[in-house]
VODREN-402444 format. One record per atom (N, C-alpha, C): residue in three letters; atom name; x, y, z. Coordinates in steps of 0.001 Angstrom, whole numbers, m for minus. Layout:
BEGIN
code_site_xx_yy_zz
ALA_CA_X_Y_Z
...
END
This chain:
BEGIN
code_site_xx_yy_zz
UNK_N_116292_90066_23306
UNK_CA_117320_89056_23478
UNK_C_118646_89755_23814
UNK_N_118972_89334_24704
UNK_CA_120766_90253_25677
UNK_C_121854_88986_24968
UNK_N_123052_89638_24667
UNK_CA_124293_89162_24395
UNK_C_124861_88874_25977
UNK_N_125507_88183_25863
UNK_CA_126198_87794_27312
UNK_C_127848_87774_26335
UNK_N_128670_88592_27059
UNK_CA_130300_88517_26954
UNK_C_131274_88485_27756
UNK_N_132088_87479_27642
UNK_CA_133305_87105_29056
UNK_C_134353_87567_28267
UNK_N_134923_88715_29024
UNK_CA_136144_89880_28682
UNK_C_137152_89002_29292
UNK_N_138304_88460_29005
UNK_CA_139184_87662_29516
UNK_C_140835_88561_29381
UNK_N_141181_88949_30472
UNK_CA_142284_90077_30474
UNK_C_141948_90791_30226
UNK_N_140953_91537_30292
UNK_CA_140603_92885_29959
UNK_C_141685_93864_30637
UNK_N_140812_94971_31083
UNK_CA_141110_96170_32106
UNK_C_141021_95888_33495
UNK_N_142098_95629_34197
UNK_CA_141956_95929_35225
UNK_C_141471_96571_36352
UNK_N_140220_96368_37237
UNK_CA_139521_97015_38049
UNK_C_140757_97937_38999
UNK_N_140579_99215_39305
UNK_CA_141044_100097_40238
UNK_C_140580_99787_41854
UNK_N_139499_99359_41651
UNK_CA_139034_98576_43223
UNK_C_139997_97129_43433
UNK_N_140811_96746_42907
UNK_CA_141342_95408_42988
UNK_C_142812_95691_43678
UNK_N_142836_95046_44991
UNK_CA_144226_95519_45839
UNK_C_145647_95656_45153
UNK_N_146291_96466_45969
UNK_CA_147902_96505_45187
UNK_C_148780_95656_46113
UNK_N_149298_94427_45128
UNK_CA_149934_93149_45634
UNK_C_151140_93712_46386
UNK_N_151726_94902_45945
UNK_CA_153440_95118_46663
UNK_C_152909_95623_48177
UNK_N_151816_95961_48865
UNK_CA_151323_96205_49655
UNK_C_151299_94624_50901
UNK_N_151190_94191_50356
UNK_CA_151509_92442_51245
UNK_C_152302_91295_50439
UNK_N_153325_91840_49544
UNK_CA_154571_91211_48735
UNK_C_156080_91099_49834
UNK_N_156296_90352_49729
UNK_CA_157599_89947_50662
UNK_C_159012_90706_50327
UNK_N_158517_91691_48709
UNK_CA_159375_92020_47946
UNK_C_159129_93359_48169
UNK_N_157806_93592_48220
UNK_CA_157754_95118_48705
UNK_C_158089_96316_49565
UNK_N_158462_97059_49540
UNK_CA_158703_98496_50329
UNK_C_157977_99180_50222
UNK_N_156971_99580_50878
UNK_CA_156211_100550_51151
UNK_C_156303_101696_51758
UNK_N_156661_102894_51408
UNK_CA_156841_104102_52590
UNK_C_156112_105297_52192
UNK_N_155075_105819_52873
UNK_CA_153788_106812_53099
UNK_C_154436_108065_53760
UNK_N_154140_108943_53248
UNK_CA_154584_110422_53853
UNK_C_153407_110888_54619
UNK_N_152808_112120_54716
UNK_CA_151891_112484_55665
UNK_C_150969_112594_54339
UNK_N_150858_113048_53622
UNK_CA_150504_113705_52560
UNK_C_149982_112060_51629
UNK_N_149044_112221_51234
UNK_CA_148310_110644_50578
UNK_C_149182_110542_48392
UNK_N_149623_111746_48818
UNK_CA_150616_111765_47300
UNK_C_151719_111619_47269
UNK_N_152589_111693_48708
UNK_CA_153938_111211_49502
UNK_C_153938_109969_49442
UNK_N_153952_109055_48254
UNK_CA_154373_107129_49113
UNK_C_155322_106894_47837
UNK_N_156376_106154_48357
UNK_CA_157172_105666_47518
UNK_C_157214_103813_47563
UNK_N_156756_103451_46714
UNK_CA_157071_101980_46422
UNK_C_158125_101363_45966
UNK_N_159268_100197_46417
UNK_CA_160062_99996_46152
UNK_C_160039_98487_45865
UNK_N_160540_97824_45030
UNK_CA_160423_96174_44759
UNK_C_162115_95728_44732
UNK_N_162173_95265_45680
UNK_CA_163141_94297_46250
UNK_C_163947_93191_45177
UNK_N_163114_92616_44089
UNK_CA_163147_91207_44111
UNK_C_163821_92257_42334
UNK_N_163300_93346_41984
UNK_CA_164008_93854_40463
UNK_C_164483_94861_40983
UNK_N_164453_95365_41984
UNK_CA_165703_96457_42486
UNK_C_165116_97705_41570
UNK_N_164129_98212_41717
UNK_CA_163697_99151_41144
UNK_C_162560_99492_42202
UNK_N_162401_100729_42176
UNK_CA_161216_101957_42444
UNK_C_160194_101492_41909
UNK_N_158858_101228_41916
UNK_CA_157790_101154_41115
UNK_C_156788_102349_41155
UNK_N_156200_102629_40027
UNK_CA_155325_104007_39581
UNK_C_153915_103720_39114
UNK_N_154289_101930_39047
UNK_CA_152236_102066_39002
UNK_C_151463_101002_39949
UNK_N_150225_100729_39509
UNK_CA_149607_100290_40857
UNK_C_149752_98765_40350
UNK_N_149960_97900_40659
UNK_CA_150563_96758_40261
UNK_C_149244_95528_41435
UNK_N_148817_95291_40378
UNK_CA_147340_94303_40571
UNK_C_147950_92916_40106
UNK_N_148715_92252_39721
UNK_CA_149333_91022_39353
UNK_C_150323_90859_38833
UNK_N_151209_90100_39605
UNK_CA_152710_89719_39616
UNK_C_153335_88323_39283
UNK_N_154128_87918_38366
UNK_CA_154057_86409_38277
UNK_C_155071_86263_39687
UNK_N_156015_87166_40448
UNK_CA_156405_86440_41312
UNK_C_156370_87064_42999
UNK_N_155058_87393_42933
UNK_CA_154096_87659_43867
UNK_C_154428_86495_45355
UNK_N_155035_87017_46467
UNK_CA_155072_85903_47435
UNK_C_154742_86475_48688
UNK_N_153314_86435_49109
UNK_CA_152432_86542_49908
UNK_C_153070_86585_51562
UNK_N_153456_87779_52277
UNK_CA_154198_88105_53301
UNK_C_153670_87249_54610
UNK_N_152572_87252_54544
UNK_CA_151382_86518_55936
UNK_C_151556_84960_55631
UNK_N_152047_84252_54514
UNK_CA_152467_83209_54936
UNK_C_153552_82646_54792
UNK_N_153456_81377_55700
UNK_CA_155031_81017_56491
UNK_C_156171_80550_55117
UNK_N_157283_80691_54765
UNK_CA_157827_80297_53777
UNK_C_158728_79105_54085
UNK_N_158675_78797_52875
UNK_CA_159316_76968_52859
UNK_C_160183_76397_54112
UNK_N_161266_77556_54669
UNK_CA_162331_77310_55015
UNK_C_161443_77245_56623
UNK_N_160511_77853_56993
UNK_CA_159761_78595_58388
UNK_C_158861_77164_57967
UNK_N_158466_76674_57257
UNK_CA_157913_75462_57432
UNK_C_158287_74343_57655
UNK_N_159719_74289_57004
UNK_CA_160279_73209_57935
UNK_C_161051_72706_58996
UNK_N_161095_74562_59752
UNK_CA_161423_74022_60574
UNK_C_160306_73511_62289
UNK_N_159013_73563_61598
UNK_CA_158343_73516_62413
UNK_C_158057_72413_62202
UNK_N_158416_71172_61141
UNK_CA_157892_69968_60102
UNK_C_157895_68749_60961
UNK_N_156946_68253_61535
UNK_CA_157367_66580_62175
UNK_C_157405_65735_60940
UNK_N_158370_64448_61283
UNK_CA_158076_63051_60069
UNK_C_157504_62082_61301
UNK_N_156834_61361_59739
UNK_CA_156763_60110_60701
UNK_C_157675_59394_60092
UNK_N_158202_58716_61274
UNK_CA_159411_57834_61640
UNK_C_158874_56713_61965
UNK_N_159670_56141_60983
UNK_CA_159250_53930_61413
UNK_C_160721_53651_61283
UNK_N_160640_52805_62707
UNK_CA_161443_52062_63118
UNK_C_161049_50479_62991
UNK_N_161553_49673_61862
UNK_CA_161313_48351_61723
UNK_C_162459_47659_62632
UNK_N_162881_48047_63123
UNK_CA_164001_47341_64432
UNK_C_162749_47256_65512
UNK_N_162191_48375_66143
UNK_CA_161692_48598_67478
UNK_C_160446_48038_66791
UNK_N_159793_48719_65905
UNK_CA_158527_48124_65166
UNK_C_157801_48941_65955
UNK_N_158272_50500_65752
UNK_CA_157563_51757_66531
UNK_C_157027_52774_65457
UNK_N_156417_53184_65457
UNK_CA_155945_54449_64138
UNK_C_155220_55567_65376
UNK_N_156090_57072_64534
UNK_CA_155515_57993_65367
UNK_C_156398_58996_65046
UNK_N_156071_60124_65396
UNK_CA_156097_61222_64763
UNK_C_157504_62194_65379
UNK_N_158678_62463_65034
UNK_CA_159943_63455_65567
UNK_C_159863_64640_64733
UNK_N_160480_65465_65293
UNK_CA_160842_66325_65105
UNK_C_161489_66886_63938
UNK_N_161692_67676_62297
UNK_CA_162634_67144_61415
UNK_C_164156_67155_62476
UNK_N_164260_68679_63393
UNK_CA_165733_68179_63826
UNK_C_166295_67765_64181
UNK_N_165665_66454_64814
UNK_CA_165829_65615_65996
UNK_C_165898_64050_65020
UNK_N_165092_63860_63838
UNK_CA_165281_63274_62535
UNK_C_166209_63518_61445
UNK_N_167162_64588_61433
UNK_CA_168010_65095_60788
UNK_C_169214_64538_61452
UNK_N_168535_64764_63051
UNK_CA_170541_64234_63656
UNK_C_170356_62913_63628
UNK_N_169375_61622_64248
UNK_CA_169315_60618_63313
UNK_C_169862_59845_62589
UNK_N_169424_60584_61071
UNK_CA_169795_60099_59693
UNK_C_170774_61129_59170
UNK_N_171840_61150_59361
UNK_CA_172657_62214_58476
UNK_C_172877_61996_57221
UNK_N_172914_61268_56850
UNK_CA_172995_60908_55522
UNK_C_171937_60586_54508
UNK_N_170738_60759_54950
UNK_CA_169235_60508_54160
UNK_C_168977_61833_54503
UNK_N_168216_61723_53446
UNK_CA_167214_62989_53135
UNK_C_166278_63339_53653
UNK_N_165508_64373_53584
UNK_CA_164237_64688_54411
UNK_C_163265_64352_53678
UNK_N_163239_64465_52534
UNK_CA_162124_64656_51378
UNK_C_163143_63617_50154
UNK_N_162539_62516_49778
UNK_CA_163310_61892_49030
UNK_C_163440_62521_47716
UNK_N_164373_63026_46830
UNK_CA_164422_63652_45324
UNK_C_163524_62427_44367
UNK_N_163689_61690_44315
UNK_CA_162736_60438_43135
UNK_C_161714_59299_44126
UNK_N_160770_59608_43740
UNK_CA_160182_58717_44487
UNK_C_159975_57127_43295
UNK_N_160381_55758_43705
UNK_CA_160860_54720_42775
UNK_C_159234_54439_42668
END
């Protein structure tokens, strides 16, 4: 009869990638020499010295960030005057409505 056990936070695997390597916060710089690399973190302004497998503020470089998302963002737009629905541009919906929001803060 085998025991079965789920290690929860254990030890960290050494095969498991290093996040400052594709971190938005990271600096990476490699000398010729594979013992030449200096890691630098942006976001605490410090040098880092170990291999860093999980970050609570980890922000993934390959994708687009909030600000790069909206500006690519269509709304849909209803017009109960024309009684048209269809899709603009946010900046072309921004000049518009200057005074409304893009994203309402409370939804009632």
């Amino acid at each position: 009869m085998s025991t079965r056990l789920k290690v929860l936070k254990g030890t960290r695997s050494a095969l498991a990638p290093r996040l400052c390597d594709t971190c938005q916060s990271g600096v990476v710089r490699r000398g010729a020499a594979d013992s030449d690399e200096h890691i630098y973190c942006t976001f605490i302004r410090r040098e880092v010295r170990t291999r860093i497998v999980e970050c609570n503020v980890y922000s993934d470089r390959s994708q687009p960030s909030l600000w790069e998302l909206r500006q690519i963002a269509w709304v849909l737009d209803i017009d109960s005057r024309r009684q048209r629905i269809g899709f603009v541009r946010a900046k072309e919906w921004e000049k518009q409505h200057e005074n409304e929001e893009l994203i309402p803060s409370q939804l009632d």
